[in-house]
C-alpha positions in Angstrom: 84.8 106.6 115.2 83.7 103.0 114.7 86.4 100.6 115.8 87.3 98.6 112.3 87.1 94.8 112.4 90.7 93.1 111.6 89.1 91.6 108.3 87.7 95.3 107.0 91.1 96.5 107.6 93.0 94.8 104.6 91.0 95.2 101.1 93.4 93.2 99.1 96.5 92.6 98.0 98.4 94.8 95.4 100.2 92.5 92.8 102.5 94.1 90.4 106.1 93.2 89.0 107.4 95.7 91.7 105.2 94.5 95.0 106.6 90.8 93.2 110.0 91.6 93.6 109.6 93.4 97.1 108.4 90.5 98.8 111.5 88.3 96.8 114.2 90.4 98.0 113.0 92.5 100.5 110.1 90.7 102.5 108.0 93.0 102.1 104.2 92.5 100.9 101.6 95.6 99.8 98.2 95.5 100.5 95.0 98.2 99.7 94.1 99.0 103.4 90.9 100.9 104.7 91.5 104.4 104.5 90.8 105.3 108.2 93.3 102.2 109.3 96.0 103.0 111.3 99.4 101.2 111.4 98.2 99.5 114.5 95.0 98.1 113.1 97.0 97.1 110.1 100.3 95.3 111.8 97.4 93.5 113.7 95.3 92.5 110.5 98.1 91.0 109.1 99.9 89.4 112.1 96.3 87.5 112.7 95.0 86.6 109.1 98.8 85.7 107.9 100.2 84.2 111.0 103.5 85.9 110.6 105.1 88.7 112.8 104.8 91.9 111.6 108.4 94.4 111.6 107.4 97.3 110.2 104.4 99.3 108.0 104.7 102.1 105.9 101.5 103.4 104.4 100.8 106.3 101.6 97.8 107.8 100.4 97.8 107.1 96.4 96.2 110.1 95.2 92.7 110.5 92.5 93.6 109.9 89.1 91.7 112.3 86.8 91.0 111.9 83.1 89.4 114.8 80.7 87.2 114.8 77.6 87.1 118.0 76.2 86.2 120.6 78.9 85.1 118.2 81.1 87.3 116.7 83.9 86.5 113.4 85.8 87.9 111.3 88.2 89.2 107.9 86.2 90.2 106.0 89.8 89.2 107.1 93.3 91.8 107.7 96.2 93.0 104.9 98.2 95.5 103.8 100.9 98.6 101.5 100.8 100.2 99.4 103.1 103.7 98.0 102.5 104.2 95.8 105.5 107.8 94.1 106.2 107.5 90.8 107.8 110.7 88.9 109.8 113.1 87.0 108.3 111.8 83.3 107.6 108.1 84.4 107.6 106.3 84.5 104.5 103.1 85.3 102.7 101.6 82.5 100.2 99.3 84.5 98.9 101.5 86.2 97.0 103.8 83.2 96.0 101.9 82.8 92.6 
């Protein structure tokens, strides 16, 4: 297995009214990830691109969503991986401070 590079770990940054409110209250941002990153390669990735220290990551698969026409099934949105990474108190991200 190729060893990723820290700036193909992170695809980019999942903005929605919940990941908003997440990193208000909680500190918490989410990101799309690569799918074969680890939580290493990820608390990394974002501890060097950011410049903030990294407390915890919690990733998920977010499964295929399929569509159908008729008889015919297809696959609407391909699989991917999330990251919701917790940074310490007093770090932020301001990307997502839109």
């Amino acid at each position: 297995m190729a060893e990723l590079h820290i700036y193909d770990v992170i695809r980019r940054p999942v903005i929605t009214e919940k990941s908003a409110t997440l990193s208000d209250e909680l500190n918490q941002y989410v990101f799309e990830v690569a799918s074969e990153a680890n939580k290493i390669q990820i608390r990394e990735a974002v501890e060097v691109i950011f410049d903030v220290k990294v407390e915890k990551v919690r990733t998920m698969v977010m499964p295929a969503k399929r569509g159908r026409r008729g008889r015919n099934w297809y696959i609407r949105t391909r699989q991917w991986k999330k990251a919701v990474v917790t940074v310490a108190p007093g770090d932020k991200i301001e990307l997502f401070s839109v």
